[in-house]
N, C-alpha and C positions, 0 to 999 in steps of 0.2 A: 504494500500500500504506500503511496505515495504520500507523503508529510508535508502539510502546503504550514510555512510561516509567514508571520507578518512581519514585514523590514520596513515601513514608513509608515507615517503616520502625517496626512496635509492637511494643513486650514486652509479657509477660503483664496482664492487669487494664489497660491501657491504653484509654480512650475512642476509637472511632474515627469520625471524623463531620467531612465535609465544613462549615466549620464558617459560610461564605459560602452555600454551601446550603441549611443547616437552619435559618439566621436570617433568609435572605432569602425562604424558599420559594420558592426555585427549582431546576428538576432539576438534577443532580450528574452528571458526564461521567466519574469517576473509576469504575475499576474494583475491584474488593476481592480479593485470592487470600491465601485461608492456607497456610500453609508446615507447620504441622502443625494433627490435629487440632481444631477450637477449637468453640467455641457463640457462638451470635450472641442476643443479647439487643438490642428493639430497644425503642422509645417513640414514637409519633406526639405531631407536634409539638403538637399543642392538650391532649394528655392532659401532659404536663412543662410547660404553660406553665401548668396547672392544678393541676399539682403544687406549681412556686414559687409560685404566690399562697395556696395554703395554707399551704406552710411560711413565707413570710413572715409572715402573720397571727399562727399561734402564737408565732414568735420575736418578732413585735411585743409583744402580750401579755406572754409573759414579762419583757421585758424592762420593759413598764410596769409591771409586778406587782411586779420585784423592783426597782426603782427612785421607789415612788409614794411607798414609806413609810422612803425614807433607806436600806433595808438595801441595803449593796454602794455606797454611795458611798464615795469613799475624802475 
């Protein structure tokens, strides 16, 4: 018989993600159950690693933008 335990425990707005799984791409042995209602929002990994390289770019920019010409130096 197989012996399921419980390894987390989330509160509301809490991220849930195997976190050796979704960086290593490989499958996840963990099981997920909600205790009440919830929604599940999800991201495939090449669409969020596509996400950071663009928000990094803009945050790059800005911050060469607002650092080219002295403003915001202290």
């Amino acid at each position: 018989m197989e012996k399921l335990l419980t390894i987390f425990f989330y509160t509301d707005n809490q991220l849930v993600v195997s976190y050796a799984s979704f960086i290593n791409q490989v499958p996840c042995y963990f099981y997920t159950q909600s205790m009440v209602k919830s929604k599940v929002i999800y991201i495939h990994f090449d669409n969020l690693m596509s996400l950071n390289l663009q928000s990094h770019d803009k945050a790059q920019l800005s911050y060469k933008t607002r650092f080219s010409d002295g403003v915001g130096k202290s």
